[in-house]
N, C-alpha and C positions, 0 to 999 in steps of 0.2 A: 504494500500500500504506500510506502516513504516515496520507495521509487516512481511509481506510479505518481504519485502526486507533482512528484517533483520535475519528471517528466513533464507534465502538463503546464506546469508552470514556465519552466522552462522553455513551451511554447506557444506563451503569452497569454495562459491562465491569470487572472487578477484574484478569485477565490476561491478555492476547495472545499467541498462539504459533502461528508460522509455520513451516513445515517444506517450501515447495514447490521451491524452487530448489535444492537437496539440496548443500549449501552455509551454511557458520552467514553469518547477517546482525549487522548491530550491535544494540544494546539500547538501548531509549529508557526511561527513566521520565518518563512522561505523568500530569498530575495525580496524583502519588503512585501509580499502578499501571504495574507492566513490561508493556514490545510487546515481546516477542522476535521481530524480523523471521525470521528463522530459528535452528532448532535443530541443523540439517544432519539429514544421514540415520542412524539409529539402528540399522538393519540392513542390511546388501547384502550379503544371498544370492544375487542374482542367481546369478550365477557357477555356481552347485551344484545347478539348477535338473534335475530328470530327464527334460524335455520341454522342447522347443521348437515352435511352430507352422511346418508344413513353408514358410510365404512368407515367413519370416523366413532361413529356410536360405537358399534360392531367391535370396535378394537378395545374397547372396554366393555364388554358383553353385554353391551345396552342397547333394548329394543325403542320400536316405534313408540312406545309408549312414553319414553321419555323425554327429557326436553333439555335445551340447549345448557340450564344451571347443572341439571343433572350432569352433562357431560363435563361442563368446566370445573367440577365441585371432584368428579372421580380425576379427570387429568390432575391436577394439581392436589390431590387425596385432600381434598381437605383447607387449599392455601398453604400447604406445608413443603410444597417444592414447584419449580417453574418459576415464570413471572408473577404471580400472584405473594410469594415468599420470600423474595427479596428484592429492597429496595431501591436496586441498580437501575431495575427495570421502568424506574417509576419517578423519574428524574432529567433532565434534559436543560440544555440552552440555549436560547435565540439569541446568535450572533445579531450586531448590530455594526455593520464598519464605518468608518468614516473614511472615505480617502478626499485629499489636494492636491486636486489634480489626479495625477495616476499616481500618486504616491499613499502613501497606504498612512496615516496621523495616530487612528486608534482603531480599537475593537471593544463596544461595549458590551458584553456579556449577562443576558438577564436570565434567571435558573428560573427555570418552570417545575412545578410541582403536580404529578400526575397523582395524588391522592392515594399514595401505598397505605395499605390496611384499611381504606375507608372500606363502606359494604358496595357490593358491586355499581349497583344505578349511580353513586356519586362518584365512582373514581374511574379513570382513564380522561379525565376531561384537562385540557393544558389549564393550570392558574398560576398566574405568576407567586415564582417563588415568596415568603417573604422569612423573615425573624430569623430561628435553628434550623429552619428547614434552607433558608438561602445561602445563609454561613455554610450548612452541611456540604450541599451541593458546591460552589465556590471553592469550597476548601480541596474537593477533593479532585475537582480539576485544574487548579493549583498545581496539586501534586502529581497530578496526569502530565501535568502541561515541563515539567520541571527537566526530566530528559532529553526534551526538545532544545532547552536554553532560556524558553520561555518563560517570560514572568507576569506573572496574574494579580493584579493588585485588588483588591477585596477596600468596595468604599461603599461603608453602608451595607443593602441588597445588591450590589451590581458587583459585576469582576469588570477589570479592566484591563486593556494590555498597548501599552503606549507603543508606538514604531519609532 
């Protein structure tokens, strides 16, 4: 993915944004333009979903009779593993860049909070982060960001990352 990115940059990319591992990755600034290796997942509805494909039932020996909670309640036993169990899944950042000219000034970073442990109907919806829950986030793309060279300034609820 480094290379890849850098690649692209390379051939007159201004921003990179990754979102596959549904999980935030760290941030590089490369020749003056941000790779956001990841942004995490911005929505998970799954959960509220009003169908499911009957071979997904099947694979947890659940007939027609059942229904979509039923299925997401046995995959994740319970909320006890998958997305619904840890709060990686349930965290994310909208970049905000500023550039002058083609030159790249800042990156405002605002953590969004996908509502880990709320009950299903409330949570997958993006709210901006705010308080422990925006420090949490922040912090720990901070620490994401830190092998790149990158440095992540934490002001208030927002990260930030000067060029």
């Amino acid at each position: 993915m480094v290379e890849f990115a850098h690649t692209l940059i390379d051939q007159g990319l201004d921003v990179f944004a990754g979102a596959a591992p549904h999980s935030l990755r760290g941030i590089e600034i490369y020749k003056n333009r941000p790779i956001f290796y990841s942004l995490g997942n911005f929505i998970m509805q799954n959960e509220t979903v009003a169908w499911i494909p009957a071979e997904a039932y099947r694979n947890f020996g659940l007939g027609a009779e059942h229904t979509p909670g039923d299925y997401f309640e046995d995959r994740s036993d319970s909320g006890k593993r998958g997305f619904p169990a840890d709060p990686v899944f349930w965290q994310a950042v909208l970049p905000v860049c500023h550039f002058r000219g083609r030159k790249l000034a800042e990156v405002k970073l605002y953590p969004v909070d996908l509502g880990y442990q709320r009950p299903i109907p409330q949570r997958g919806r993006p709210m901006l982060a705010e308080g422990k829950v925006a420090q949490e986030i922040l912090n720990w793309l901070r620490d994401l960001s830190k092998p790149f060279g990158t440095q992540v300034e934490i002001e208030g609820d927002i990260g930030v990352i000067r060029a």
